[in-house]
C-alpha positions as CSV (number, residue, x, y, z in Angstrom):
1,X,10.8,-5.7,29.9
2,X,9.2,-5.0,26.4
3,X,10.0,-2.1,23.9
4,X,9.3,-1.5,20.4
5,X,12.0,-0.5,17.8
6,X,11.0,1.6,15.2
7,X,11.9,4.4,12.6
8,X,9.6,8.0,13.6
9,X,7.7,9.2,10.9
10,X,8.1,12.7,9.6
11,X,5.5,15.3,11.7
12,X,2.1,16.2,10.3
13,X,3.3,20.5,10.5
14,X,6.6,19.5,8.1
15,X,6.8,18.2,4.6
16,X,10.8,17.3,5.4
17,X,12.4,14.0,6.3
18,X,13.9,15.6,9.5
19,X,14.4,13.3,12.7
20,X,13.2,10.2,10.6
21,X,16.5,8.4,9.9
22,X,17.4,6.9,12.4
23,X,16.1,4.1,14.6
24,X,14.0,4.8,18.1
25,X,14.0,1.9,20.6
26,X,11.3,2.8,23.5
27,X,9.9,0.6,26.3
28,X,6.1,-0.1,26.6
29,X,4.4,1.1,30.0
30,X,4.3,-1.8,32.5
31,X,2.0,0.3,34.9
32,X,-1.0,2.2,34.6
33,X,-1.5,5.7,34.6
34,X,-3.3,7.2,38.0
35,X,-4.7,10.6,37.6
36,X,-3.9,12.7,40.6
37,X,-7.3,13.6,42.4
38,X,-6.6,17.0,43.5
39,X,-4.6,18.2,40.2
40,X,-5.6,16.3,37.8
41,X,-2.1,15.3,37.0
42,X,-1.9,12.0,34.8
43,X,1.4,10.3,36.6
44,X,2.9,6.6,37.0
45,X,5.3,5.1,39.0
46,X,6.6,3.6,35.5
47,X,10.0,5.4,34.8
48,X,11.4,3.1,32.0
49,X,8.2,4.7,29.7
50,X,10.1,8.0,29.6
51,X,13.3,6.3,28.2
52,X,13.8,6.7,24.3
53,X,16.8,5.4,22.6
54,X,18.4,6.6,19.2
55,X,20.0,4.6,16.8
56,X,21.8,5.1,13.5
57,X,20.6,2.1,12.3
58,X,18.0,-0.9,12.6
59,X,20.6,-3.4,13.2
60,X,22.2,-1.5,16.5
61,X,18.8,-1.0,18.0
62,X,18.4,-4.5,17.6
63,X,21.9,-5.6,18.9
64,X,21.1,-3.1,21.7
65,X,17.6,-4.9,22.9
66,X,19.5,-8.5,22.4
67,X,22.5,-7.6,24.5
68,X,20.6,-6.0,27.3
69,X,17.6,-9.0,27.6
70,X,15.2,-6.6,26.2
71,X,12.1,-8.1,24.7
72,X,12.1,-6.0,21.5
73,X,8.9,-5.7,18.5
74,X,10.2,-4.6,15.0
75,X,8.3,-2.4,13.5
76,X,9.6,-1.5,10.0
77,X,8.0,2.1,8.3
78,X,6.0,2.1,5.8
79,X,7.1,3.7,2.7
80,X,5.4,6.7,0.4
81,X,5.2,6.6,-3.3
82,X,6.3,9.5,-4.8
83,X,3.8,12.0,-5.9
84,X,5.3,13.2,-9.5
85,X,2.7,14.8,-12.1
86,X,4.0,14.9,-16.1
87,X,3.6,18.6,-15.9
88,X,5.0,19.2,-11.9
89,X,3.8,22.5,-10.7
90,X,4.2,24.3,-14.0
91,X,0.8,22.5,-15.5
92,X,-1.4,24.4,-13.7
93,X,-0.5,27.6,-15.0
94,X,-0.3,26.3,-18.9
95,X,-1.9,28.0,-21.2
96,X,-3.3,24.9,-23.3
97,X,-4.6,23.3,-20.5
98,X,-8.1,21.3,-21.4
99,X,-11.0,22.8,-19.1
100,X,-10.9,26.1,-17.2
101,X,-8.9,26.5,-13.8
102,X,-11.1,26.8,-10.8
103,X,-11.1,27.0,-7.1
């Protein structure tokens, strides 16, 4: 059985760091998706692909997949620099800034 440990990144709608500490283990789909012909339903006989697993930490997650016999990838995040101006916010409004404020 394979899964994939990693930490979620924050949501595209939120500028927070919500739901982003902690570590996710989830297991890869070992079936394909069928799409039901009278519905249209997208199913799979896979039940392990709706399984997601928190942890406080990368080193539990880990623990976890190696007690268990689970075949686990590490995916460490990747980290953001820090978008800090001389000015901040304030700049924009200053009134011995260089070239006119536009739109």
């Amino acid at each position: 059985m394979r899964a994939r440990i990693f930490q979620p990144a924050r949501t595209a709608m939120s500028s927070g760091q919500a739901k982003t500490k902690h570590w996710v283990l989830e297991y890869a789909p070992s079936d394909a998706k069928e799409v039901d012909p009278l519905m249209g339903w997208t199913s799979s006989g896979d039940t392990q692909s709706q399984v997601r697993l928190s942890f406080d930490s990368k080193a539990d997650a880990v623990a976890y997949a190696s007690e268990h016999g689970i075949d686990a990838i590490v995916q460490d995040p990747k980290t953001r620099g820090f978008n800090i101006r001389a000015g901040g916010y304030a700049e924009n409004f200053s009134p011995d800034r260089k070239g006119p404020w536009t739109h």
